[in-house]
Every structure is written in structure tokens, then in C-alpha cells.
mmJSON file of the N, C-alpha and C atoms, coordinates in Angstrom:
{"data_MODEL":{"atom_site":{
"group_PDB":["ATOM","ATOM","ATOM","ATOM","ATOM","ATOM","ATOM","ATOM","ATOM","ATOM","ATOM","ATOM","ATOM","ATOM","ATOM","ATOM","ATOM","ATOM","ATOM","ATOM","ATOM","ATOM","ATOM","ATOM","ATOM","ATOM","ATOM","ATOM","ATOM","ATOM","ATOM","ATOM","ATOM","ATOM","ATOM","ATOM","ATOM","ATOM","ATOM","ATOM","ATOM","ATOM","ATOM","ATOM","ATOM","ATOM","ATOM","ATOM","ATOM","ATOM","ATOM","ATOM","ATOM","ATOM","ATOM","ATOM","ATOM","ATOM","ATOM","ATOM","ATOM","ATOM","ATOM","ATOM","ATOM","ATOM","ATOM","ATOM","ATOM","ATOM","ATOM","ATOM","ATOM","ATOM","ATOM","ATOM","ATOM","ATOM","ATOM","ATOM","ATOM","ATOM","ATOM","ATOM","ATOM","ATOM","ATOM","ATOM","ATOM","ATOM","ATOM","ATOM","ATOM","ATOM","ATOM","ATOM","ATOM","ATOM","ATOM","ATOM","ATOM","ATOM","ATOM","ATOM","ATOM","ATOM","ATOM","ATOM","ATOM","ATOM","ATOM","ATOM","ATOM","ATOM","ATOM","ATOM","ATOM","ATOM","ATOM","ATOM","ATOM","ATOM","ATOM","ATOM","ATOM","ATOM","ATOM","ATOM","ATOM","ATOM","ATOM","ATOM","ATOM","ATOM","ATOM","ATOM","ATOM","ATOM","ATOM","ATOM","ATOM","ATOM","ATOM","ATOM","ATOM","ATOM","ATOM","ATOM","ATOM","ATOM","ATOM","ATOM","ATOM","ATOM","ATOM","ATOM","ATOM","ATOM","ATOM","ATOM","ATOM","ATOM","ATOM","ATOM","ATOM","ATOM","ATOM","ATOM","ATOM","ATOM","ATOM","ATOM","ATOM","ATOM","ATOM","ATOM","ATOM","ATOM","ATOM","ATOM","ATOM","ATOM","ATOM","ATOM","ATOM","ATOM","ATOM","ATOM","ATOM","ATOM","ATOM","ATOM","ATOM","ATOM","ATOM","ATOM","ATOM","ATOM","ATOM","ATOM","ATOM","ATOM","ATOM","ATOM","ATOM","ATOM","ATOM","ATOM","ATOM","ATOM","ATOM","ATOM","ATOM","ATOM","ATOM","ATOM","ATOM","ATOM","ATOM","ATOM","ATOM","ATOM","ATOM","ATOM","ATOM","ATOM","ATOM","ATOM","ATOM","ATOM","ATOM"],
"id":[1,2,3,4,5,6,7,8,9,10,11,12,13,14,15,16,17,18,19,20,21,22,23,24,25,26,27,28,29,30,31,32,33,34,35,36,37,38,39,40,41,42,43,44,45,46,47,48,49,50,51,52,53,54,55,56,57,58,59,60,61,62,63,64,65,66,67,68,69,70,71,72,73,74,75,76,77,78,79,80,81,82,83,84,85,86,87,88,89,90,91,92,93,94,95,96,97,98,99,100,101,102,103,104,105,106,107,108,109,110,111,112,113,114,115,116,117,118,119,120,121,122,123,124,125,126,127,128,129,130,131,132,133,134,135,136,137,138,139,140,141,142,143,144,145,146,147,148,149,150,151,152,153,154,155,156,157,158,159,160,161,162,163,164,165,166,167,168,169,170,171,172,173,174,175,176,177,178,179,180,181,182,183,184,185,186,187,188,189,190,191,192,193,194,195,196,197,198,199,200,201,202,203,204,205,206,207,208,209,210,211,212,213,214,215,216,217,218,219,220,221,222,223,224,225,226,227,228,229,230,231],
"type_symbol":["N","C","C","N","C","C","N","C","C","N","C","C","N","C","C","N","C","C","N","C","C","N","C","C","N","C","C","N","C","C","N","C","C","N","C","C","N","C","C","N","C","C","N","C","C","N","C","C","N","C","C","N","C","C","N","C","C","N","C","C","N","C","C","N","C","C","N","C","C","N","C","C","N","C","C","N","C","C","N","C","C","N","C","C","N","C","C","N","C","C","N","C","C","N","C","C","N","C","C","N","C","C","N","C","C","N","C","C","N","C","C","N","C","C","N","C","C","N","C","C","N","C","C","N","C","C","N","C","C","N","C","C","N","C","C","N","C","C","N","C","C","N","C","C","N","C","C","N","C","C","N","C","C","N","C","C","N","C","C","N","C","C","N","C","C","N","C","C","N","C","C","N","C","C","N","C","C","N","C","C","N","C","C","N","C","C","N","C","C","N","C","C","N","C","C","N","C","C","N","C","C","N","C","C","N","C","C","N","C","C","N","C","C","N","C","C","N","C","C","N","C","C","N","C","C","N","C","C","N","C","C"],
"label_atom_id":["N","CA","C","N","CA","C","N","CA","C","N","CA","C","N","CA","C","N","CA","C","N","CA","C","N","CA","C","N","CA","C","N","CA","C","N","CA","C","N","CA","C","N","CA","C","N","CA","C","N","CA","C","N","CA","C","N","CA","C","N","CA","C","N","CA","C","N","CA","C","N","CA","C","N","CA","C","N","CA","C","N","CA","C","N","CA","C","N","CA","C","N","CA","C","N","CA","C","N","CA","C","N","CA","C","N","CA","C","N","CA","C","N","CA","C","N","CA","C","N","CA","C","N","CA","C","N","CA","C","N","CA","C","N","CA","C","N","CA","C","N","CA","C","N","CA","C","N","CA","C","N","CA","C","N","CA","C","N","CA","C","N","CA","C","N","CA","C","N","CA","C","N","CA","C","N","CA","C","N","CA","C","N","CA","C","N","CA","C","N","CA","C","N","CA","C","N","CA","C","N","CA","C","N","CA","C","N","CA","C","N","CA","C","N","CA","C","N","CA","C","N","CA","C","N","CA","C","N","CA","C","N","CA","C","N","CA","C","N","CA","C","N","CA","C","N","CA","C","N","CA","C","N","CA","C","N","CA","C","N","CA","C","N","CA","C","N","CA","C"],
"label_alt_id":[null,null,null,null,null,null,null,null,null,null,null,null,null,null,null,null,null,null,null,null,null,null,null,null,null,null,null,null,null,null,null,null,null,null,null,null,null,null,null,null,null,null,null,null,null,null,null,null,null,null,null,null,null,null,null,null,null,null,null,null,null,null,null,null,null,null,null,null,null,null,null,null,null,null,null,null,null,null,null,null,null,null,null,null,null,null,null,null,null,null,null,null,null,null,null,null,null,null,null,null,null,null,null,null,null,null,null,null,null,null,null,null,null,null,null,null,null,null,null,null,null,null,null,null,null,null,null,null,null,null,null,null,null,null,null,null,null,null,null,null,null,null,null,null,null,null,null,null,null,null,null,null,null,null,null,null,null,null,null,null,null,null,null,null,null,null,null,null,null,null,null,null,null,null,null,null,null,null,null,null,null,null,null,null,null,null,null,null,null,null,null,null,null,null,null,null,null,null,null,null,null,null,null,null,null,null,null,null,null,null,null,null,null,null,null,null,null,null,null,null,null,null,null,null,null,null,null,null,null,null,null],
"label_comp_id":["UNK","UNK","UNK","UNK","UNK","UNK","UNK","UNK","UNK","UNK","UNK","UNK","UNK","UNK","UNK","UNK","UNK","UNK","UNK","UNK","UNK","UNK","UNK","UNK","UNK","UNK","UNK","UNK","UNK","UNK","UNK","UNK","UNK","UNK","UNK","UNK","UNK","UNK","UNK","UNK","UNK","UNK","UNK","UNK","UNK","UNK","UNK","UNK","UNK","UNK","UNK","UNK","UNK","UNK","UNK","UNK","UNK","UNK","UNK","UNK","UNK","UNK","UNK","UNK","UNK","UNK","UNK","UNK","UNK","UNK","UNK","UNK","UNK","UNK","UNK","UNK","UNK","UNK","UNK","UNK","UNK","UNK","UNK","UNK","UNK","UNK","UNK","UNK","UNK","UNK","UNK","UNK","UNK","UNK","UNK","UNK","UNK","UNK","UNK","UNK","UNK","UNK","UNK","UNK","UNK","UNK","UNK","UNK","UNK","UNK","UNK","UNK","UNK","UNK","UNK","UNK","UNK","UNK","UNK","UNK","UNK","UNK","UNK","UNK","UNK","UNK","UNK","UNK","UNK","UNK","UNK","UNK","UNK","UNK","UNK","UNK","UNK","UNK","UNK","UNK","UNK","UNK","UNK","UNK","UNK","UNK","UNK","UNK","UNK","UNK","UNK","UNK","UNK","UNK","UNK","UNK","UNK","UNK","UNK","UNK","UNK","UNK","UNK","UNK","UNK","UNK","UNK","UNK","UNK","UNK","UNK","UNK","UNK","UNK","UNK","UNK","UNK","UNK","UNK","UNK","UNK","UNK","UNK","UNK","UNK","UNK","UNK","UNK","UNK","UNK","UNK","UNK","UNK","UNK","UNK","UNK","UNK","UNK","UNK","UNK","UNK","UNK","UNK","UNK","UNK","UNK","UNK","UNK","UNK","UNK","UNK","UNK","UNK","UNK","UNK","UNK","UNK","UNK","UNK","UNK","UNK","UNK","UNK","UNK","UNK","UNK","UNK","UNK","UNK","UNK","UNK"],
"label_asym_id":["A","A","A","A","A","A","A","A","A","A","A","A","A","A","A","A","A","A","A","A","A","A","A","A","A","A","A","A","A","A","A","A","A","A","A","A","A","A","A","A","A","A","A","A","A","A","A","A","A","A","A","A","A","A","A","A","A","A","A","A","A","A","A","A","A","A","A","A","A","A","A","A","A","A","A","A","A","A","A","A","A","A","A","A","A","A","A","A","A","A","A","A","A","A","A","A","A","A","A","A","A","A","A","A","A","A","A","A","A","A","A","A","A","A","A","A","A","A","A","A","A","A","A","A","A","A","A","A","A","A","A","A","A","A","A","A","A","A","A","A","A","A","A","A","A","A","A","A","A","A","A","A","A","A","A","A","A","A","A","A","A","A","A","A","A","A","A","A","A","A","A","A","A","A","A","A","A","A","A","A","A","A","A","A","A","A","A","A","A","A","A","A","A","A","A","A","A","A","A","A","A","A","A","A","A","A","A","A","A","A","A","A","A","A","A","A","A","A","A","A","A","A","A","A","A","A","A","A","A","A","A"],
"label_entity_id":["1","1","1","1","1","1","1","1","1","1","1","1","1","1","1","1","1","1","1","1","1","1","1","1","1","1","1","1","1","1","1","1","1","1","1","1","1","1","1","1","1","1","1","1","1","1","1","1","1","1","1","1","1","1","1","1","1","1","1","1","1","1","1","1","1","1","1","1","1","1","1","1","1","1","1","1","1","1","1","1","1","1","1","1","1","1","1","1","1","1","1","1","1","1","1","1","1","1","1","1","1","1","1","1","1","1","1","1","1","1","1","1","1","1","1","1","1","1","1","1","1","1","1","1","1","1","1","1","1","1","1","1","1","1","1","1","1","1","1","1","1","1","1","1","1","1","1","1","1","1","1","1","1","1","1","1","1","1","1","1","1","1","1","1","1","1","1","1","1","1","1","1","1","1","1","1","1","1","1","1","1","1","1","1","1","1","1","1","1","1","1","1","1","1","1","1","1","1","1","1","1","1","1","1","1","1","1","1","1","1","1","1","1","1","1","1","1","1","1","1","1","1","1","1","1","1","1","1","1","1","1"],
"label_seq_id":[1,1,1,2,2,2,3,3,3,4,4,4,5,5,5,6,6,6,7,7,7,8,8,8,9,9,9,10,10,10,11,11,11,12,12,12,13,13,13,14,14,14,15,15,15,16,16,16,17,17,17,18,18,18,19,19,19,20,20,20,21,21,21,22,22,22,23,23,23,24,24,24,25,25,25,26,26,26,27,27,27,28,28,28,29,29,29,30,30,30,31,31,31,32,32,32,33,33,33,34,34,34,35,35,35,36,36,36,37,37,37,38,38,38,39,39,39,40,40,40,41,41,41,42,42,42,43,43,43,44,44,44,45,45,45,46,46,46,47,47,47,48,48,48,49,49,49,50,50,50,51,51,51,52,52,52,53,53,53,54,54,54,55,55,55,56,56,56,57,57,57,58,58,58,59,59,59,60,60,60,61,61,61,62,62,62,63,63,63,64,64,64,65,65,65,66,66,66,67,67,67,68,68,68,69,69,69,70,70,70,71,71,71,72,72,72,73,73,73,74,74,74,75,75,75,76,76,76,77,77,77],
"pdbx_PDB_ins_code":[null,null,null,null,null,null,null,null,null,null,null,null,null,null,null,null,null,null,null,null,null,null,null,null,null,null,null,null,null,null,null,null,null,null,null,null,null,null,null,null,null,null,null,null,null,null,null,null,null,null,null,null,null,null,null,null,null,null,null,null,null,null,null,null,null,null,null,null,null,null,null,null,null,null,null,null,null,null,null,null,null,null,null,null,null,null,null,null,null,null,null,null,null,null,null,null,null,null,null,null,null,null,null,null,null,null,null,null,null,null,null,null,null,null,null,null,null,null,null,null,null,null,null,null,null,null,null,null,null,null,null,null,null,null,null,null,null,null,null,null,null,null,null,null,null,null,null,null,null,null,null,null,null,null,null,null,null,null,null,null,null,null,null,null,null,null,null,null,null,null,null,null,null,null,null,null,null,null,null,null,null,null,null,null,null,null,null,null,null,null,null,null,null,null,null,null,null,null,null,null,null,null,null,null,null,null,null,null,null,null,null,null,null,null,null,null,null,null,null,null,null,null,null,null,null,null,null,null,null,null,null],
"Cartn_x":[0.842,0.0,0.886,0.82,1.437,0.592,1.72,1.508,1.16,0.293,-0.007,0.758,1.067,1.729,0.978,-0.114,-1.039,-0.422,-0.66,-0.322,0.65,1.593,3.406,3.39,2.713,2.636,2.045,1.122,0.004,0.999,1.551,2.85,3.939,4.413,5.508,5.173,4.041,3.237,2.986,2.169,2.045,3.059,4.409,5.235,6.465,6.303,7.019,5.835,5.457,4.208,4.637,5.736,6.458,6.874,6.676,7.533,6.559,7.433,6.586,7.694,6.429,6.852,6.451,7.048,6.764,7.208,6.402,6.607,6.361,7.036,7.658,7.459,6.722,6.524,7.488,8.447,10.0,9.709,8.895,8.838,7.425,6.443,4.926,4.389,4.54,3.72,3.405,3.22,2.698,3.554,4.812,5.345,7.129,7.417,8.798,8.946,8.938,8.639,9.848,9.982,10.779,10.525,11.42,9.9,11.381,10.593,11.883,11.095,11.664,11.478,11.773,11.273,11.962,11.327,12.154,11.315,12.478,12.46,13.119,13.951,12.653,13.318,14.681,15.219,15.984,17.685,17.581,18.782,19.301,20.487,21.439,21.981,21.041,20.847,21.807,22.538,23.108,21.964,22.728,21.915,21.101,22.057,21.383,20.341,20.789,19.376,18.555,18.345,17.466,16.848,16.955,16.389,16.034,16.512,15.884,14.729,14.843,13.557,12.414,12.456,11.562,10.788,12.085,11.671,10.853,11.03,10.353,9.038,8.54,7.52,6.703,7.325,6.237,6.078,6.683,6.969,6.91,5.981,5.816,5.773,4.991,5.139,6.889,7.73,9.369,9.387,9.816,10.62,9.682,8.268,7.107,6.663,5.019,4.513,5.561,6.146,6.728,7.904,9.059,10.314,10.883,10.308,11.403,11.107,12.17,11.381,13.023,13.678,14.052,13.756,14.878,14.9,15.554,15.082,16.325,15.74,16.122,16.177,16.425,15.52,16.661,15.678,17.048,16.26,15.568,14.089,13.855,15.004,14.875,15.821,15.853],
"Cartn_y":[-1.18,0.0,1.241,2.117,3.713,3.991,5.308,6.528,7.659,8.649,9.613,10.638,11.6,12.815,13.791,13.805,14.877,14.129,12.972,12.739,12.696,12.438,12.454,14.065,15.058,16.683,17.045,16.411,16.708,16.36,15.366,14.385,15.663,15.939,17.093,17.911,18.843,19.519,19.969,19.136,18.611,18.315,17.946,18.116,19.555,20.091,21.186,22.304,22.603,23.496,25.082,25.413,26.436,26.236,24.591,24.109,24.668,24.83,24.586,23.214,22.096,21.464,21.299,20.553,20.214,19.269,18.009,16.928,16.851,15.368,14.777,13.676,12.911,11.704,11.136,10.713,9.831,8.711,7.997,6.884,7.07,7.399,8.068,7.155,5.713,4.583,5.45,6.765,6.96,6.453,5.675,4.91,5.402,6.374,6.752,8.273,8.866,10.565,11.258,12.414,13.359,14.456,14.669,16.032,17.518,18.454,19.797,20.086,20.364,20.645,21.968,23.217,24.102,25.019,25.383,24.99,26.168,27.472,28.153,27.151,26.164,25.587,24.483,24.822,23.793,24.792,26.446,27.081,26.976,26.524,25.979,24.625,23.731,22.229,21.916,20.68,20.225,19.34,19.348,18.438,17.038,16.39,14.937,15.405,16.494,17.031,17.292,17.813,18.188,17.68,16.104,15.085,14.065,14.368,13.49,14.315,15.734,16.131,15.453,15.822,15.219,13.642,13.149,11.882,11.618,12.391,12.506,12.578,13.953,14.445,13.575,12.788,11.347,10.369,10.111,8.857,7.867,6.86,5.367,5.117,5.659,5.165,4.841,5.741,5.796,4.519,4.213,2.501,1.51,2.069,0.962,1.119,1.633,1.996,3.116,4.191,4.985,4.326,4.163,3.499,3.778,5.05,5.542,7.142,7.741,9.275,9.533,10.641,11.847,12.978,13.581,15.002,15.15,17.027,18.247,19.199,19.537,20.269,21.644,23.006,24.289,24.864,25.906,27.303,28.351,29.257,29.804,30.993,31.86,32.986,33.977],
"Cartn_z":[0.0,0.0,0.0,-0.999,-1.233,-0.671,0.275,1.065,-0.168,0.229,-0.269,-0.38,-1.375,-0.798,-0.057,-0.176,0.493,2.008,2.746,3.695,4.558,3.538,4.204,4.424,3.427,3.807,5.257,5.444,6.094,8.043,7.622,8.944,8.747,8.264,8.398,8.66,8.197,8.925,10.246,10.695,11.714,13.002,12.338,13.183,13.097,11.991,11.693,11.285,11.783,11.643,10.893,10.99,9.902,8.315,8.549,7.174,5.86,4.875,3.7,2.909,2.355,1.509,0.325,-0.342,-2.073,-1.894,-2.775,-2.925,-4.597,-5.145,-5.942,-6.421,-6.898,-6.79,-8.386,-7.697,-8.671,-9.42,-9.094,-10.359,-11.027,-10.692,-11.505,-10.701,-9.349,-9.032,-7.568,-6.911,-5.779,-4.439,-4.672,-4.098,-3.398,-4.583,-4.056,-4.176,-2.918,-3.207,-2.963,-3.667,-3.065,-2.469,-1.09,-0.594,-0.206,-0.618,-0.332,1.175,1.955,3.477,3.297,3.857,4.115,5.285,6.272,7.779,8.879,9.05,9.963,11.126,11.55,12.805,12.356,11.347,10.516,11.039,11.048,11.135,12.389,12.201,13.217,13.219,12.613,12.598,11.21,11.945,10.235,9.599,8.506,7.457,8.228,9.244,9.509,11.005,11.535,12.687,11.975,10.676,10.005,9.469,8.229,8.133,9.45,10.576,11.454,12.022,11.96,12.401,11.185,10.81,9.811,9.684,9.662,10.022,11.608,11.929,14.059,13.341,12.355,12.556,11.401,10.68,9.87,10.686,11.561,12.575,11.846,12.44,12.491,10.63,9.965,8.146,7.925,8.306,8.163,8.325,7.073,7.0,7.674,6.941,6.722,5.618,5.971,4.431,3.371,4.305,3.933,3.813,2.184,2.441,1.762,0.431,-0.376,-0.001,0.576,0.528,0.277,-0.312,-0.755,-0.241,0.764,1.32,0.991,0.875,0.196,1.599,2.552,3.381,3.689,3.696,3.704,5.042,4.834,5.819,4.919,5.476,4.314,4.318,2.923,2.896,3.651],
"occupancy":[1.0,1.0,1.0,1.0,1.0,1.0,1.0,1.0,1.0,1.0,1.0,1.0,1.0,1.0,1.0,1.0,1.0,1.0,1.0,1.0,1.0,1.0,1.0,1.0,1.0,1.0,1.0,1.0,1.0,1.0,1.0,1.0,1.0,1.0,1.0,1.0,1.0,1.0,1.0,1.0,1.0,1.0,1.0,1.0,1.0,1.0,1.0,1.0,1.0,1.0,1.0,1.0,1.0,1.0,1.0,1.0,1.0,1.0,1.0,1.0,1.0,1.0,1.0,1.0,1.0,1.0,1.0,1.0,1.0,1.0,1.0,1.0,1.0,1.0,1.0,1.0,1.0,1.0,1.0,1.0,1.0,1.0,1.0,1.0,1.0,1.0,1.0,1.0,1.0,1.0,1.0,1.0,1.0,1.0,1.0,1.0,1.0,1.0,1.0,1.0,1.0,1.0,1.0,1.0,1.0,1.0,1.0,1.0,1.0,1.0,1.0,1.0,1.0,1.0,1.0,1.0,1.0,1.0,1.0,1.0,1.0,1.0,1.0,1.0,1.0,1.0,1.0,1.0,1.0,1.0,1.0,1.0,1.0,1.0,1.0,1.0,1.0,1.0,1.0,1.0,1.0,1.0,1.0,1.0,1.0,1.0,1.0,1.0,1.0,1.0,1.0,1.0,1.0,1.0,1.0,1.0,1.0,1.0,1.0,1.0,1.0,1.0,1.0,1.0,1.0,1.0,1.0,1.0,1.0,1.0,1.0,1.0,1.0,1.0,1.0,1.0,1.0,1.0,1.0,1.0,1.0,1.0,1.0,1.0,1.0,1.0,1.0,1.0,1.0,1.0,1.0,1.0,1.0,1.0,1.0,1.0,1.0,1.0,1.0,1.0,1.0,1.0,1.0,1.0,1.0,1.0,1.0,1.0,1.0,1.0,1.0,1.0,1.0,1.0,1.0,1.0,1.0,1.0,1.0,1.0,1.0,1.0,1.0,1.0,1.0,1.0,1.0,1.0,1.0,1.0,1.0],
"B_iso_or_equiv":[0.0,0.0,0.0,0.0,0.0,0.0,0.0,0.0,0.0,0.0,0.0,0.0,0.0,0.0,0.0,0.0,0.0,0.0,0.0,0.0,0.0,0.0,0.0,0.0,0.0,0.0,0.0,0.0,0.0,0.0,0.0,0.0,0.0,0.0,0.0,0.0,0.0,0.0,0.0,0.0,0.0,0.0,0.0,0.0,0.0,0.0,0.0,0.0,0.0,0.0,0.0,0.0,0.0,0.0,0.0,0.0,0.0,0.0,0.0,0.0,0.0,0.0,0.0,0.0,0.0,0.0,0.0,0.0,0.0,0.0,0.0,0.0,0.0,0.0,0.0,0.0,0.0,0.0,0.0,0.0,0.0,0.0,0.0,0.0,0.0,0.0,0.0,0.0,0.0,0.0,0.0,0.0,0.0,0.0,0.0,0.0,0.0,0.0,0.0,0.0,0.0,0.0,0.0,0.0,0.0,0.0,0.0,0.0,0.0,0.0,0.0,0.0,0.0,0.0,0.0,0.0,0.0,0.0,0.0,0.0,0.0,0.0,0.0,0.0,0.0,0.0,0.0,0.0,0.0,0.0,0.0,0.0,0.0,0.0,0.0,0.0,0.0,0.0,0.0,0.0,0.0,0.0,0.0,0.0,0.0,0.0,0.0,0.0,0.0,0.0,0.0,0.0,0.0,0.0,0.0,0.0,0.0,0.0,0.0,0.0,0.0,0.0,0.0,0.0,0.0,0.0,0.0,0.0,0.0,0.0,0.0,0.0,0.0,0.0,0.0,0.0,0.0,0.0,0.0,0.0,0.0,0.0,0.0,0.0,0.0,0.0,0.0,0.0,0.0,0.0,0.0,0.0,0.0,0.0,0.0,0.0,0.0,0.0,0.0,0.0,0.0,0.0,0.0,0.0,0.0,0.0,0.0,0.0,0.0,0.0,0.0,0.0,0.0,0.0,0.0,0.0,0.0,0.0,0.0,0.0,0.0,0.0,0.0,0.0,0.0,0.0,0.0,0.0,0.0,0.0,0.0],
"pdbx_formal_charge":[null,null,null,null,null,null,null,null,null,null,null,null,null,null,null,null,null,null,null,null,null,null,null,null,null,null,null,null,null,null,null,null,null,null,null,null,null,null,null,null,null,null,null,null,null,null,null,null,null,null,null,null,null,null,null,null,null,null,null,null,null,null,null,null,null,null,null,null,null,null,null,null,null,null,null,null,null,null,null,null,null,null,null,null,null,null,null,null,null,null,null,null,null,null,null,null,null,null,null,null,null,null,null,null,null,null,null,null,null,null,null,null,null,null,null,null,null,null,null,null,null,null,null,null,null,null,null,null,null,null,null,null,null,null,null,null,null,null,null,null,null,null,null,null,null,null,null,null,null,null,null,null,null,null,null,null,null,null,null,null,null,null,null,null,null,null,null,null,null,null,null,null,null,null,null,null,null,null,null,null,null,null,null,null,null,null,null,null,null,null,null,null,null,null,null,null,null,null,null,null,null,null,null,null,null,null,null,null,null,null,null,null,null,null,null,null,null,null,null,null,null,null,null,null,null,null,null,null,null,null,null],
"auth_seq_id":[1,1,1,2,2,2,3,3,3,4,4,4,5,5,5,6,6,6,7,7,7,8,8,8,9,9,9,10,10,10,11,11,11,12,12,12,13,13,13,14,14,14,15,15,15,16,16,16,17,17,17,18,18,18,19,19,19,20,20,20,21,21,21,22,22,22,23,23,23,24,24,24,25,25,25,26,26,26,27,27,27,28,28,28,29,29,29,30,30,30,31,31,31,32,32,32,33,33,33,34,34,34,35,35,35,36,36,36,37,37,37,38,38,38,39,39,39,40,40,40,41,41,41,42,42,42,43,43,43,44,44,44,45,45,45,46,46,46,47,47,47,48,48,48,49,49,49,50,50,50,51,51,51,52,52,52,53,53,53,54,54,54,55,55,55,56,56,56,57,57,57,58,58,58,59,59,59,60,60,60,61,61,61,62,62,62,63,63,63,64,64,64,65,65,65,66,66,66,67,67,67,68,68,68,69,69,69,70,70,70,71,71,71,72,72,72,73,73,73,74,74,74,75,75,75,76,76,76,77,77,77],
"auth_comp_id":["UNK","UNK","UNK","UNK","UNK","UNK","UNK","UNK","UNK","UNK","UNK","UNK","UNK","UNK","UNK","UNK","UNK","UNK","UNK","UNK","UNK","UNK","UNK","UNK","UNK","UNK","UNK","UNK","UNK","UNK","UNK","UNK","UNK","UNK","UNK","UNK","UNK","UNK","UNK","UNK","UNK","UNK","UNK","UNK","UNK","UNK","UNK","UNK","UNK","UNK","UNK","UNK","UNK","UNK","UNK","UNK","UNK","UNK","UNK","UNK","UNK","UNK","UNK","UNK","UNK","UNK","UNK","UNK","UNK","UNK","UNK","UNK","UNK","UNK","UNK","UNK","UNK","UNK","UNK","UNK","UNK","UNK","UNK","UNK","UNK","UNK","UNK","UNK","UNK","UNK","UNK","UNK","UNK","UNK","UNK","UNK","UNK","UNK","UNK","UNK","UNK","UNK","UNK","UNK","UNK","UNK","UNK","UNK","UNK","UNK","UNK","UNK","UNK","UNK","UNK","UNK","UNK","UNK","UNK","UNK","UNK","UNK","UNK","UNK","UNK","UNK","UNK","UNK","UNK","UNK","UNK","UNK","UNK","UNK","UNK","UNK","UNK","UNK","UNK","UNK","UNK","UNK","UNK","UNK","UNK","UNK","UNK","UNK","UNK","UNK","UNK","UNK","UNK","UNK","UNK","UNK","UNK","UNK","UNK","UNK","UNK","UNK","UNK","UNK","UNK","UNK","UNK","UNK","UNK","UNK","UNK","UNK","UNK","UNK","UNK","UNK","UNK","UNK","UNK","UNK","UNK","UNK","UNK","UNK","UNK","UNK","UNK","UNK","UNK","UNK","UNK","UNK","UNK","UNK","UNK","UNK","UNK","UNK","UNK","UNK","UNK","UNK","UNK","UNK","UNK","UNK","UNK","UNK","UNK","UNK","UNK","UNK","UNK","UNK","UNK","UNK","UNK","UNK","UNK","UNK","UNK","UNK","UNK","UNK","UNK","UNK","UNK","UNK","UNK","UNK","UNK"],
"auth_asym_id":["A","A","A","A","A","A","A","A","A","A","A","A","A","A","A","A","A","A","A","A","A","A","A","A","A","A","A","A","A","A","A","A","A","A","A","A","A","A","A","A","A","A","A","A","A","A","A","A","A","A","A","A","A","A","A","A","A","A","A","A","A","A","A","A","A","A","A","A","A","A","A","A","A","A","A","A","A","A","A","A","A","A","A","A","A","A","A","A","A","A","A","A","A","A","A","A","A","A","A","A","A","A","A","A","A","A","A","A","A","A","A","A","A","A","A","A","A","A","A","A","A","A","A","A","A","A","A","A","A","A","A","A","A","A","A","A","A","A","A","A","A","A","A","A","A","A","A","A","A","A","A","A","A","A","A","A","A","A","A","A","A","A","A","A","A","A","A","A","A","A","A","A","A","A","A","A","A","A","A","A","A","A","A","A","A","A","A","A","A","A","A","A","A","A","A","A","A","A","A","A","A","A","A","A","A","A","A","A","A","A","A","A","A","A","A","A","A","A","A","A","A","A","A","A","A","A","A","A","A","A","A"],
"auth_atom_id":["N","CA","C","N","CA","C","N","CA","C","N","CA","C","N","CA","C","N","CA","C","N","CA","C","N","CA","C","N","CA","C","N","CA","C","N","CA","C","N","CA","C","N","CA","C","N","CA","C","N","CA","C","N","CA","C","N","CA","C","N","CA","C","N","CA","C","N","CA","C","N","CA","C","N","CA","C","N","CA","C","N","CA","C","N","CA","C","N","CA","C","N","CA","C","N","CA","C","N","CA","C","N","CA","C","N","CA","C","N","CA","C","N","CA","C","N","CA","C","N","CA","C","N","CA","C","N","CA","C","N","CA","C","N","CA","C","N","CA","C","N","CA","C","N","CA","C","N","CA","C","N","CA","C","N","CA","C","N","CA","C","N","CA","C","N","CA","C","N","CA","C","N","CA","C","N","CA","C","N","CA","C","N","CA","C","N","CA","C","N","CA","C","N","CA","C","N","CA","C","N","CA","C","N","CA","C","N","CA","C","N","CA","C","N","CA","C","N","CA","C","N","CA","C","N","CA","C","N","CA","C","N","CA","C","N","CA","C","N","CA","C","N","CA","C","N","CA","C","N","CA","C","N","CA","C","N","CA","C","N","CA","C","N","CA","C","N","CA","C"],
"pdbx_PDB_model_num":[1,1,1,1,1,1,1,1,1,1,1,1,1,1,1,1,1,1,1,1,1,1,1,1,1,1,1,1,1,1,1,1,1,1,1,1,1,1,1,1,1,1,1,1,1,1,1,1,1,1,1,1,1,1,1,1,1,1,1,1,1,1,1,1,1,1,1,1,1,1,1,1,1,1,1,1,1,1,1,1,1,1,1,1,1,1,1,1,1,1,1,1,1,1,1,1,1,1,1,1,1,1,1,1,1,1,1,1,1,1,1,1,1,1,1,1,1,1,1,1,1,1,1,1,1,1,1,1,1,1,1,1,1,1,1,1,1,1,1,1,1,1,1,1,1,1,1,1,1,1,1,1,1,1,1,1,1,1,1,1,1,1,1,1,1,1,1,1,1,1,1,1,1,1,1,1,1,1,1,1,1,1,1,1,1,1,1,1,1,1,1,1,1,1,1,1,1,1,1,1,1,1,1,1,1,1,1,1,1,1,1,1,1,1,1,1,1,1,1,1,1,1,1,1,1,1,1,1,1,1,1]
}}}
């Protein structure tokens, strides 16, 4: 069963409530996404605090239903 992108948005969201994302969907099957994070609470943080926030705020799908995702991570300008 593919995760939605509206939903994996909706989980980042939710846990990054500043973020804006865009998502990607990489092979056209709903199944392997790429998502741009871009989220104030990200400045200060390296690259791997920053994909792990993320990963906090999808939780439990991470490396279940959810198992191909693609982050590009920023601070806004």
C-alpha cells in the first residue's frame, strides 16, 4: 500500500508546523517521493538534525509503508 503525498505533507506539517513542503513523486507509481522541506526551525541544525527532524515528525510510516522518501532540506531565505 502507497503513502499519499497529500499525507506524508500533512505528517511534516504537523510536526514542523512552519515548514513549507513540495513533494515529488520519482517513479509516476505513488510509491517513491521526493519532498523539499523548508522549515526556519531547521537554522542551526546540520543536514542529519534536520532530516531526522523530519523523520520525528512522519513517525511510524518511516521505514514501513513509507520506504522511499528523498529530502532536500533548507532554511527559508
Amino acid at each position: 500500500m502507497a503513502m499519499e503525498a497529500t499525507e506524508i505533507e500533512r505528517l511534516i506539517r504537523e510536526g514542523l508546523p512552519d515548514a513549507t513542503v513540495t513533494m515529488r513523486d520519482l517513479a509516476g507509481d505513488n510509491n517513491h517521493w521526493h519532498a523539499t522541506v523548508v522549515s526556519e526551525s531547521f537554522r542551526g541544525k546540520s543536514r542529519v538534525q534536520q532530516h531526522q527532524m523530519v523523520y520525528a515528525a512522519i513517525g511510524a510510516p518511516m521505514g514501513g509503508i513509507l520506504h522511499a522518501l528523498a529530502l532536500q532540506t533548507n532554511v527559508p531565505d
